[in-house]
C-alpha positions in Angstrom: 23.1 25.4 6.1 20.2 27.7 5.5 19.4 29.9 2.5 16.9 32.5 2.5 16.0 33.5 -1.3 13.1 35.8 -2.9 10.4 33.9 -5.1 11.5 35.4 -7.8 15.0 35.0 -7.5 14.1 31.3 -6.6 12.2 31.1 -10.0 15.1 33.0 -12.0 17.4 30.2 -10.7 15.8 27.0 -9.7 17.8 24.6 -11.3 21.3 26.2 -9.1 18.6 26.0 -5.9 17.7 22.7 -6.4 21.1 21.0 -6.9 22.0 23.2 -3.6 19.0 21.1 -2.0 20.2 18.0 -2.8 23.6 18.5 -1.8 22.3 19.0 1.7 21.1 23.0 1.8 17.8 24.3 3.0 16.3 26.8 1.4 13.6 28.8 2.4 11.7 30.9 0.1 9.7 34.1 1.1 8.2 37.2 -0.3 10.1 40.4 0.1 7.2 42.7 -0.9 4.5 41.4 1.6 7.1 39.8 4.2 5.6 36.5 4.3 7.7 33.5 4.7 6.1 30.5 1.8 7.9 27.4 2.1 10.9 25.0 3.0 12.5 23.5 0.6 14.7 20.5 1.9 16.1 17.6 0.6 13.6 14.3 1.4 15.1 11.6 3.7 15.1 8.2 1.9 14.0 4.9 3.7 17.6 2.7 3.4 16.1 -1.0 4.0 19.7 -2.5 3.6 21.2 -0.4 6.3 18.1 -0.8 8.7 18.6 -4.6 8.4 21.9 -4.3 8.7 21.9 -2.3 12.3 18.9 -5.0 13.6 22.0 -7.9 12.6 24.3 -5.9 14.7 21.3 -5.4 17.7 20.0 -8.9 17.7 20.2 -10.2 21.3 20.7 -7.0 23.0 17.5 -7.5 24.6 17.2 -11.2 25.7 14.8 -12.3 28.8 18.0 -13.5 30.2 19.6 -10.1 30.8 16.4 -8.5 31.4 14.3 -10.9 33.8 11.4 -8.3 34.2 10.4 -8.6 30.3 10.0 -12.8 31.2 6.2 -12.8 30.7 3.6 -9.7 29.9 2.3 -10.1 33.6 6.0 -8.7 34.6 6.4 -6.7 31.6 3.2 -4.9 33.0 4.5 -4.5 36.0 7.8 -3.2 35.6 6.2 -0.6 33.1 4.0 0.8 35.7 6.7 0.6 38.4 9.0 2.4 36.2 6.2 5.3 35.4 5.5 5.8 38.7 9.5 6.5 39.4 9.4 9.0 36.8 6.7 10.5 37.8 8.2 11.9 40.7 8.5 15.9 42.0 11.9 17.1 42.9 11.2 20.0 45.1 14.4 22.7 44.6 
């Protein structure tokens, strides 16, 4: 959700703003006289090192050379990279 507030009415009331913000509201602040738009306020997204670790447990050996024969050595790595490029560089004429 999106809340558009006056600078004044964002100074009158900041502390109500900001627990908004950190419940999950962004809030953007502008000037009614001059019609200018000043800033963004959102809440900051955290780095979560536990869950991160977590999902690369869950991953691990997803991507093994077995399954995927082309990632064996770089030499083949290379090539499937270009090969693949090349196939999405393509023109679809409609």
């Amino acid at each position: 959700m999106m809340i558009t507030v006056s600078v004044s009415e964002f100074r009158n009331n900041l502390a109500s703003y900001l627990s908004r913000v950190l419940q999950g509201t962004k809030l953007l602040i502008k000037d009614d006289k001059r019609k200018v738009e000043f800033a963004e306020v959102k809440r900051m997204q955290t780095f979560d090192k536990e869950s991160y670790l977590k999902a690369l447990e869950r991953a691990r050996g997803t991507f093994a050379k077995e399954r995927h024969p082309e990632w064996a050595s770089l030499k083949r790595v290379e090539s499937w990279l270009r090969s693949t490029r090349r196939q999405s560089d393509r023109i679809f004429k409609i």
